[in-house]
N, CA, C and O atoms as a GROMACS GRO file, in nm:
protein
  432
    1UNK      N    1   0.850  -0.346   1.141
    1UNK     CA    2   0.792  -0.361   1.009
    1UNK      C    3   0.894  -0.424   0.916
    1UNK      O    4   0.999  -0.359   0.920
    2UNK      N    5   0.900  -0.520   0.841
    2UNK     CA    6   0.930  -0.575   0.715
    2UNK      C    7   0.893  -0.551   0.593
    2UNK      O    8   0.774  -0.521   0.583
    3UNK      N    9   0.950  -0.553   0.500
    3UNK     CA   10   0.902  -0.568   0.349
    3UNK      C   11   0.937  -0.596   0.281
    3UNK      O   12   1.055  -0.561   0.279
    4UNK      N   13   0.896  -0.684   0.154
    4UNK     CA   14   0.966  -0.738   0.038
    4UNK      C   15   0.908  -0.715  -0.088
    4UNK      O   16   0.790  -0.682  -0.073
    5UNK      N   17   0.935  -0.718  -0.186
    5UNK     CA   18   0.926  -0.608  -0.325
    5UNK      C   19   0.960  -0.694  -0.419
    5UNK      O   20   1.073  -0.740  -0.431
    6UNK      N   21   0.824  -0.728  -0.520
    6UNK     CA   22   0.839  -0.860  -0.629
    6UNK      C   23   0.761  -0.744  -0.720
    6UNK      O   24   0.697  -0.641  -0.699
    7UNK      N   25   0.811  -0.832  -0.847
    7UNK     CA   26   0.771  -0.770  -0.984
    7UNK      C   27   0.725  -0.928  -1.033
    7UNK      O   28   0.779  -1.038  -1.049
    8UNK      N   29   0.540  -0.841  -1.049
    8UNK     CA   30   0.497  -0.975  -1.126
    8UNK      C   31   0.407  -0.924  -1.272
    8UNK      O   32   0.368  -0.810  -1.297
    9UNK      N   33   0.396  -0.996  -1.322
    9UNK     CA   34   0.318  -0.910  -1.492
    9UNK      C   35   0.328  -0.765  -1.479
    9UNK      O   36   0.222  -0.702  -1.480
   10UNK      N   37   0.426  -0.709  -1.469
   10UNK     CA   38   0.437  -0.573  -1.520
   10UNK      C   39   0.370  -0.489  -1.364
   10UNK      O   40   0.363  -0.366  -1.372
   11UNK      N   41   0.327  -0.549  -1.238
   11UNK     CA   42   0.305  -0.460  -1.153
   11UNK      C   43   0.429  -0.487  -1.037
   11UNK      O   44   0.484  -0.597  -1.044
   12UNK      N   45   0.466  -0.411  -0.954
   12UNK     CA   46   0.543  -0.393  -0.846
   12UNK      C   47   0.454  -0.402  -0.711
   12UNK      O   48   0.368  -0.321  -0.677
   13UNK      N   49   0.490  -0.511  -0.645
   13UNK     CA   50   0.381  -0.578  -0.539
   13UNK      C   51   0.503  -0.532  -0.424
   13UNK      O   52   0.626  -0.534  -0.418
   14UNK      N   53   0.403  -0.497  -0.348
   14UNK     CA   54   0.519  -0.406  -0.210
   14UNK      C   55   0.468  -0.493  -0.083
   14UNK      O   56   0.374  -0.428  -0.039
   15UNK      N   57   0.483  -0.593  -0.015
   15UNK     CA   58   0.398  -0.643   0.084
   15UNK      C   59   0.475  -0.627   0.219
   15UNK      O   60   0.588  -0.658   0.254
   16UNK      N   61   0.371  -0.570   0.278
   16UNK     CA   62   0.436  -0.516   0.445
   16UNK      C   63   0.375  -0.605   0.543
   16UNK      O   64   0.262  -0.653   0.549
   17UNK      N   65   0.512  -0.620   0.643
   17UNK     CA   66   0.456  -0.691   0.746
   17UNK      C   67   0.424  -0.649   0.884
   17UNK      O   68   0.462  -0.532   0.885
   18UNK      N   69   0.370  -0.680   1.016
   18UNK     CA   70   0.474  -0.589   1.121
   18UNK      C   71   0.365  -0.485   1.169
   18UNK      O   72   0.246  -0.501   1.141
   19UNK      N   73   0.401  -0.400   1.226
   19UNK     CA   74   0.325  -0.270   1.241
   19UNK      C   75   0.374  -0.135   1.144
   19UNK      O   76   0.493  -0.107   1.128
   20UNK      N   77   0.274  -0.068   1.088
   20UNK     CA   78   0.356   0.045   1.059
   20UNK      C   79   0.281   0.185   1.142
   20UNK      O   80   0.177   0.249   1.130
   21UNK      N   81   0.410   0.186   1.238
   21UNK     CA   82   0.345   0.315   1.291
   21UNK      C   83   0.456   0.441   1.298
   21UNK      O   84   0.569   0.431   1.252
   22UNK      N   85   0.413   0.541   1.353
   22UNK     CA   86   0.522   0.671   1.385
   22UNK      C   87   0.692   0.602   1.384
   22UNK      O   88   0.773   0.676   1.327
   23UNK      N   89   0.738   0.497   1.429
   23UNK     CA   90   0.867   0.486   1.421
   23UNK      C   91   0.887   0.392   1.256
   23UNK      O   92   0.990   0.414   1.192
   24UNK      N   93   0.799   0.309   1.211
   24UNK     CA   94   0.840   0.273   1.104
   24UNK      C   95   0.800   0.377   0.986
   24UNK      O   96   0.870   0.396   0.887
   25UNK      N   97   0.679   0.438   1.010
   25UNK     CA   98   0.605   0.491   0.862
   25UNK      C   99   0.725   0.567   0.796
   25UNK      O  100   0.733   0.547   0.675
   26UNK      N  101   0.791   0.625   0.832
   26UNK     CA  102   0.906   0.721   0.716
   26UNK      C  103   0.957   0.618   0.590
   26UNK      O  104   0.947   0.630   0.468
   27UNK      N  105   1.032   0.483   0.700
   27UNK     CA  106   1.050   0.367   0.623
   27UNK      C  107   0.972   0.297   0.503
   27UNK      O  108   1.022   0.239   0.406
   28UNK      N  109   0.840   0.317   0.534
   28UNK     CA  110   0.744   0.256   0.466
   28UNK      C  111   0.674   0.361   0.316
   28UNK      O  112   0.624   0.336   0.206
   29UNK      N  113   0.719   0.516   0.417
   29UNK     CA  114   0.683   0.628   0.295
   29UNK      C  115   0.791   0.581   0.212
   29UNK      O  116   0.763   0.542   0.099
   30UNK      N  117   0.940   0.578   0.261
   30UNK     CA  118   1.066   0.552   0.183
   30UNK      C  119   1.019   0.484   0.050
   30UNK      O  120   1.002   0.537  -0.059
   31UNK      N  121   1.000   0.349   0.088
   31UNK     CA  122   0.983   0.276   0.005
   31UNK      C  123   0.897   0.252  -0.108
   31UNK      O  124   0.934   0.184  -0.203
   32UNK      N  125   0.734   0.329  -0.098
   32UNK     CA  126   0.605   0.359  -0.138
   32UNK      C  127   0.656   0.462  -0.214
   32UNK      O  128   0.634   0.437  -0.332
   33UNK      N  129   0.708   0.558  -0.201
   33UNK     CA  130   0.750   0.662  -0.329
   33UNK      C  131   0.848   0.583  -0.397
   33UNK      O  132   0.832   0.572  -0.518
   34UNK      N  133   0.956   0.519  -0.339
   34UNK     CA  134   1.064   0.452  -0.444
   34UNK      C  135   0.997   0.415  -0.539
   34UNK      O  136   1.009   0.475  -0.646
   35UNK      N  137   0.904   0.304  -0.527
   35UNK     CA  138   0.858   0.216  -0.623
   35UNK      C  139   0.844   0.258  -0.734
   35UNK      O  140   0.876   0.202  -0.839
   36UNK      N  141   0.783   0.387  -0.714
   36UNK     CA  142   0.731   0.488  -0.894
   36UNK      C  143   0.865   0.492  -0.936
   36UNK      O  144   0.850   0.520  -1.055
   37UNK      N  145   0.956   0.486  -0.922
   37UNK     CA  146   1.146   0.498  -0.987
   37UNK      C  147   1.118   0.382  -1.086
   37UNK      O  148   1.130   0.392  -1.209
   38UNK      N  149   1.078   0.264  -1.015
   38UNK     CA  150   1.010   0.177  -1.161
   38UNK      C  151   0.862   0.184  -1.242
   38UNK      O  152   0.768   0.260  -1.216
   39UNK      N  153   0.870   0.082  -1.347
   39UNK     CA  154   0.785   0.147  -1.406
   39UNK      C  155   0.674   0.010  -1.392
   39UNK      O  156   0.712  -0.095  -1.342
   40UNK      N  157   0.523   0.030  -1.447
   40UNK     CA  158   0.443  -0.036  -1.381
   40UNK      C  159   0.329   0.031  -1.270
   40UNK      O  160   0.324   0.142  -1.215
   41UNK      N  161   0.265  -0.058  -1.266
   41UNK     CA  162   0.154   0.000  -1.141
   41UNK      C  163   0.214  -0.072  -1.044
   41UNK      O  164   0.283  -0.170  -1.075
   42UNK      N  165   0.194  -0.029  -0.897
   42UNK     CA  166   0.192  -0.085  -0.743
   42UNK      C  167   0.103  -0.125  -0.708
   42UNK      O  168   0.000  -0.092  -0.767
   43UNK      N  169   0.098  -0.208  -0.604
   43UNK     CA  170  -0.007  -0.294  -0.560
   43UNK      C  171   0.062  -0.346  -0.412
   43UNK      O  172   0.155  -0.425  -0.397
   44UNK      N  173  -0.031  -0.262  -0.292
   44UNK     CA  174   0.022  -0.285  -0.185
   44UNK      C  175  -0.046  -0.397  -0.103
   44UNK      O  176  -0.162  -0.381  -0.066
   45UNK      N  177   0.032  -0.526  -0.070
   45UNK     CA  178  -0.019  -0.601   0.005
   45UNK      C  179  -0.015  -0.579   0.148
   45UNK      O  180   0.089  -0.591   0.213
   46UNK      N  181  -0.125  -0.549   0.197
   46UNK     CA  182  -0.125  -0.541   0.367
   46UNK      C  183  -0.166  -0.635   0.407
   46UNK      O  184  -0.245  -0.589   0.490
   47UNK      N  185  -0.178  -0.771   0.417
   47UNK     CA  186  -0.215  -0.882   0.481
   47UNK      C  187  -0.127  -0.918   0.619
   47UNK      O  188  -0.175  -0.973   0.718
   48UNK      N  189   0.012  -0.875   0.604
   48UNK     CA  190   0.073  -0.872   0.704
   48UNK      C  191   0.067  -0.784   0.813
   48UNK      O  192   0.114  -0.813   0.923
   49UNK      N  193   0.002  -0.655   0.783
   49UNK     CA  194   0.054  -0.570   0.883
   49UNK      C  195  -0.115  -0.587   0.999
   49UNK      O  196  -0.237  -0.573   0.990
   50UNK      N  197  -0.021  -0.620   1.088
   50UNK     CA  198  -0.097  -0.634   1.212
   50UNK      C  199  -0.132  -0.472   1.285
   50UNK      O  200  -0.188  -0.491   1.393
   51UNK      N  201  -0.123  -0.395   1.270
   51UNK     CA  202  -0.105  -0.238   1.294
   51UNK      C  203  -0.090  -0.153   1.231
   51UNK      O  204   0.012  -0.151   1.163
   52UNK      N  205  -0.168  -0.062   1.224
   52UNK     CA  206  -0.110   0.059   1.118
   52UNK      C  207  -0.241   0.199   1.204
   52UNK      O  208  -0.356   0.206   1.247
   53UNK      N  209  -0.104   0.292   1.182
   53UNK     CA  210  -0.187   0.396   1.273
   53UNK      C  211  -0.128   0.525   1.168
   53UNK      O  212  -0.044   0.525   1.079
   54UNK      N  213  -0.244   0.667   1.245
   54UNK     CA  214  -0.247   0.766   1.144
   54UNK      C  215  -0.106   0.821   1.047
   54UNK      O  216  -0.130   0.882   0.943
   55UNK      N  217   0.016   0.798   1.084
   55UNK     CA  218   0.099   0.829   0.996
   55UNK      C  219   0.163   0.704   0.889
   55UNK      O  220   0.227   0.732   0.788
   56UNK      N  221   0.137   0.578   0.927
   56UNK     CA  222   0.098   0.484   0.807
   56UNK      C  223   0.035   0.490   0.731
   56UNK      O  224   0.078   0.468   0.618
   57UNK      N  225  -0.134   0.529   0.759
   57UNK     CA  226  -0.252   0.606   0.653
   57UNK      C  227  -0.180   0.734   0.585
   57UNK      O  228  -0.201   0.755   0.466
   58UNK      N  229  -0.104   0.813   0.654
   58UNK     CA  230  -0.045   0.925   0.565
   58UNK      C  231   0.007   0.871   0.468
   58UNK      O  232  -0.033   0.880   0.352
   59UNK      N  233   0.136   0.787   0.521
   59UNK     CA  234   0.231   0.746   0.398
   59UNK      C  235   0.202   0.670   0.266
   59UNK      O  236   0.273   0.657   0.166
   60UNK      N  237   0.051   0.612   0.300
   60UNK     CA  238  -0.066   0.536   0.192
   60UNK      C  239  -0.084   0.624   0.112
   60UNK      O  240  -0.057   0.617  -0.008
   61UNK      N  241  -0.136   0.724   0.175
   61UNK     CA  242  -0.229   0.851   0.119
   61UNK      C  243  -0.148   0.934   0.054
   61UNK      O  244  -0.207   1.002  -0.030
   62UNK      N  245   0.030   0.965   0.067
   62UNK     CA  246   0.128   1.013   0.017
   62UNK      C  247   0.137   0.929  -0.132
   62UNK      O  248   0.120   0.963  -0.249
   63UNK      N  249   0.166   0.826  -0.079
   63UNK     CA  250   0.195   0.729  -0.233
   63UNK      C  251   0.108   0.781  -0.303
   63UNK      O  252   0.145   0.849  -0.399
   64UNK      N  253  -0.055   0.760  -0.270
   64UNK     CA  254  -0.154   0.749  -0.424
   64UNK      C  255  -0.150   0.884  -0.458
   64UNK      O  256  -0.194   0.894  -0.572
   65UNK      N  257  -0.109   1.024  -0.400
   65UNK     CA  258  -0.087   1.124  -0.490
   65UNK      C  259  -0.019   1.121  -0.550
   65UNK      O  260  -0.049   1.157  -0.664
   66UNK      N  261   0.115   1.083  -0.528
   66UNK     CA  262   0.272   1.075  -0.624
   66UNK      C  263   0.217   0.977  -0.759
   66UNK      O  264   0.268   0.980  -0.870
   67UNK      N  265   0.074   0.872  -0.710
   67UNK     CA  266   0.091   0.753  -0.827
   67UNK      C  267   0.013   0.851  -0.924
   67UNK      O  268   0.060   0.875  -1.035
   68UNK      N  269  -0.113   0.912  -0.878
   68UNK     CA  270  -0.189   0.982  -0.958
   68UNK      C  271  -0.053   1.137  -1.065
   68UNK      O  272  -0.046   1.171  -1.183
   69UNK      N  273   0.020   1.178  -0.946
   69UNK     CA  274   0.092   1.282  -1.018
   69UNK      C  275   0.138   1.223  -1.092
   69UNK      O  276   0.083   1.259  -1.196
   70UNK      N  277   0.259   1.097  -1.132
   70UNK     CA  278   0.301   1.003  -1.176
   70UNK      C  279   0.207   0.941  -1.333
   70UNK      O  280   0.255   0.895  -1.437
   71UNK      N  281   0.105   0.957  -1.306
   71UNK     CA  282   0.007   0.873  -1.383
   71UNK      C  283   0.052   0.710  -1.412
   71UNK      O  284   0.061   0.641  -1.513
   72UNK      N  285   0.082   0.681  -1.232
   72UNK     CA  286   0.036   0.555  -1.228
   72UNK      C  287  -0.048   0.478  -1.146
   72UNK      O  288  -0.097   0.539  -1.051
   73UNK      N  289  -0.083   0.338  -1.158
   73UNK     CA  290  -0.188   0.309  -1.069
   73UNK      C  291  -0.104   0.239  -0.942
   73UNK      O  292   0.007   0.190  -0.923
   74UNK      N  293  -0.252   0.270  -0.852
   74UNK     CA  294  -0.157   0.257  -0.691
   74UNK      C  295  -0.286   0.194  -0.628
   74UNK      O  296  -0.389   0.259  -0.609
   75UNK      N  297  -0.270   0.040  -0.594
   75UNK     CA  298  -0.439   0.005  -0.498
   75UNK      C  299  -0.364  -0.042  -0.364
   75UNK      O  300  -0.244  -0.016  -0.347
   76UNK      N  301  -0.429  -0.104  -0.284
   76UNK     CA  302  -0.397  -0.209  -0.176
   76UNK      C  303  -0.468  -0.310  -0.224
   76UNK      O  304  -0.533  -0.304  -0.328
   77UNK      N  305  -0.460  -0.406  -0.152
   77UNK     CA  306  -0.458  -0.558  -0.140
   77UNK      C  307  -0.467  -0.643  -0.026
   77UNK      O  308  -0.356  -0.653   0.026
   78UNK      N  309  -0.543  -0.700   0.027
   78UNK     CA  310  -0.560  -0.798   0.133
   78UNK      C  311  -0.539  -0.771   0.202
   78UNK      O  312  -0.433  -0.812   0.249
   79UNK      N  313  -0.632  -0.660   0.291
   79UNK     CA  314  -0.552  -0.542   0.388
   79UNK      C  315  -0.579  -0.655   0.516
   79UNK      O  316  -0.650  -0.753   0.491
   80UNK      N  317  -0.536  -0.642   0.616
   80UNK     CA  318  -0.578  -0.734   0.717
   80UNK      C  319  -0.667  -0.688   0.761
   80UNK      O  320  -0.704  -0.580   0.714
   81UNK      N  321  -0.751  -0.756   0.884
   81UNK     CA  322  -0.877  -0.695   0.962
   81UNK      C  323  -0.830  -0.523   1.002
   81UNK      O  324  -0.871  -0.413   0.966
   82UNK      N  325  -0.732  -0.568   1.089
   82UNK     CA  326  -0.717  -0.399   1.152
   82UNK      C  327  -0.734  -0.335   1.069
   82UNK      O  328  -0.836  -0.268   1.054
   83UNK      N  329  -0.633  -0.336   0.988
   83UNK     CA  330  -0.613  -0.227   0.854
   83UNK      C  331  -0.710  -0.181   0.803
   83UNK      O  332  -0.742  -0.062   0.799
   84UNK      N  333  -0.764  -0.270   0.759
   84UNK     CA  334  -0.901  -0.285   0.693
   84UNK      C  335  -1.022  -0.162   0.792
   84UNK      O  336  -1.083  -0.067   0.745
   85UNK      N  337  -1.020  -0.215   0.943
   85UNK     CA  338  -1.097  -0.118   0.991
   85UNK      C  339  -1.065   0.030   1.000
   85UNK      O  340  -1.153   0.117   0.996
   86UNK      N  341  -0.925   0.057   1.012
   86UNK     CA  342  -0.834   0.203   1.023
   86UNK      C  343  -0.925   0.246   0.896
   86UNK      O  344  -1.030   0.311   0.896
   87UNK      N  345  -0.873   0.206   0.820
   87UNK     CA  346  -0.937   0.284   0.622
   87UNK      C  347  -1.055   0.324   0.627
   87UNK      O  348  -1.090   0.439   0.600
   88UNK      N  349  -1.153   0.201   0.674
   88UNK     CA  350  -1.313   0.224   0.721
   88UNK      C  351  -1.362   0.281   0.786
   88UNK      O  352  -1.483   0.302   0.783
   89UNK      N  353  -1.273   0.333   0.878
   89UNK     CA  354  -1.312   0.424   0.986
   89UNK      C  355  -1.295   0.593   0.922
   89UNK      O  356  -1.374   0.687   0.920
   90UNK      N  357  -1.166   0.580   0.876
   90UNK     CA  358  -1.115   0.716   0.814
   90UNK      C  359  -1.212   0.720   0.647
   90UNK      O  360  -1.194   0.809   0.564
   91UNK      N  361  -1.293   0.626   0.632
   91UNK     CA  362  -1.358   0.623   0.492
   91UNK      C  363  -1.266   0.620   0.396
   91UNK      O  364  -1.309   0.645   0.284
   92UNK      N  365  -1.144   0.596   0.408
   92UNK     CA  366  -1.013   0.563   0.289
   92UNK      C  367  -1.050   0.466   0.209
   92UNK      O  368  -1.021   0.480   0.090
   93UNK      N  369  -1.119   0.348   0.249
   93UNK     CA  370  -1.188   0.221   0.142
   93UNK      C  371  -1.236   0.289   0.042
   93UNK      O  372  -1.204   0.254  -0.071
   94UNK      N  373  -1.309   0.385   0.059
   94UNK     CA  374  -1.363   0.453  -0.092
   94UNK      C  375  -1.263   0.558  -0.178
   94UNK      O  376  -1.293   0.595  -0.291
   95UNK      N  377  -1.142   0.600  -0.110
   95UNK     CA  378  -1.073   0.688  -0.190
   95UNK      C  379  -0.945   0.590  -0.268
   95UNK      O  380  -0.905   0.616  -0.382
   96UNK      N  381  -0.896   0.486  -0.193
   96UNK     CA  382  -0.816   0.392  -0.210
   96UNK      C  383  -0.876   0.302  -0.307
   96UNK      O  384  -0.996   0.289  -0.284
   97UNK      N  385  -0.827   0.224  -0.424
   97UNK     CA  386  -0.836   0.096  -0.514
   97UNK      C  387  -0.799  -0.041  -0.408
   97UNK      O  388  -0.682  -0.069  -0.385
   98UNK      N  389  -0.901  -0.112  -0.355
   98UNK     CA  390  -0.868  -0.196  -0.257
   98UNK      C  391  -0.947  -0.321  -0.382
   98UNK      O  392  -1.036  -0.312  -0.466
   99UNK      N  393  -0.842  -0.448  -0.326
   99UNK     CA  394  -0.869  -0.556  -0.407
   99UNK      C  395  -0.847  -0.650  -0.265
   99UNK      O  396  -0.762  -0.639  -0.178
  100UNK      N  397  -0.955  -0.744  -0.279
  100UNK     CA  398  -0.928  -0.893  -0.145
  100UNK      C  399  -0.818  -0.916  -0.143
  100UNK      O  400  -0.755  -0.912  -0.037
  101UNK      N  401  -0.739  -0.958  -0.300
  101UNK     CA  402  -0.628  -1.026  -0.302
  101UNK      C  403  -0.524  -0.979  -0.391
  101UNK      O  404  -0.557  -0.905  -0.484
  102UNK      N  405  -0.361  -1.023  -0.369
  102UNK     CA  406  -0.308  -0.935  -0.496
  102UNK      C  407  -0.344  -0.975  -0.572
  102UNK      O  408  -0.374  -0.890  -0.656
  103UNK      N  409  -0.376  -1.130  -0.619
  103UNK     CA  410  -0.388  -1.190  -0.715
  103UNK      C  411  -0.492  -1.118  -0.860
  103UNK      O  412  -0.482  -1.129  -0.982
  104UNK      N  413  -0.587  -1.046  -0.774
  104UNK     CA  414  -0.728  -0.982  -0.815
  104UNK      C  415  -0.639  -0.850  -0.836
  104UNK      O  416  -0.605  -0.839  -0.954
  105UNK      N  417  -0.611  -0.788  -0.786
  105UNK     CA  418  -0.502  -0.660  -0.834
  105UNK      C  419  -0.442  -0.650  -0.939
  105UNK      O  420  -0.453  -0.561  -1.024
  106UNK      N  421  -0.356  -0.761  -0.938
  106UNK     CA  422  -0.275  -0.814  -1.079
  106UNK      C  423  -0.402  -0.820  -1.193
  106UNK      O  424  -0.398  -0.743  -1.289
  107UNK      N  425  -0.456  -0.864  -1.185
  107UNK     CA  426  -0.545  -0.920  -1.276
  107UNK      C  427  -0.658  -0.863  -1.299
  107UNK      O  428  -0.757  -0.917  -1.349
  108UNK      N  429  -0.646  -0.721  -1.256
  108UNK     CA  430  -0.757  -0.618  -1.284
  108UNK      C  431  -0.709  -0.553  -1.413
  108UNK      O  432  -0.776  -0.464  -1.466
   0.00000   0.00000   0.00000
């Protein structure tokens, strides 16, 4: 897994690449709680991640409580197909703020 971390109009865009599974997700929780250290909403781009299995969905599902405890906002973004089906399967599309694109994230 990869990731790189841009600040654009006031949100913090986290975009992962890679798989995130049992050996990366700690990495990926790491970083998903950091973000609230700044200030701003998050906005996670998954377009990259080719994989993501149940303790990646945790570390998702970790963030948006910390954003809600936090009182900040926390969506995804351009999840890829897989991804996209994991969420759908687990019905996370409806508990999660999902946008097609960051662009649409930003600009919500």
């Amino acid at each position: 897994m990869k990731h790189e971390i841009t600040v654009t109009e006031g949100s913090n865009i986290i975009a992962f690449s890679g798989e995130i599974d049992l050996e990366s997700s700690p990495v990926a929780r790491e970083i998903l709680l950091k973000s609230f250290d700044r200030s701003g909403n998050v906005i996670v781009d998954l377009s990259g991640v080719t994989y993501i299995d149940s303790s990646g969905v945790a570390s998702l599902v970790e963030a948006l409580q910390a954003a809600k405890k936090n009182g900040s906002q926390f969506a995804l973004a351009a999840a890829s197909e897989p991804t996209r089906r994991v969420l759908e399967l687990a019905r996370l599309d409806k508990v999660f703020t999902m946008y097609e694109s960051v662009a649409e994230g930003i600009n919500a």
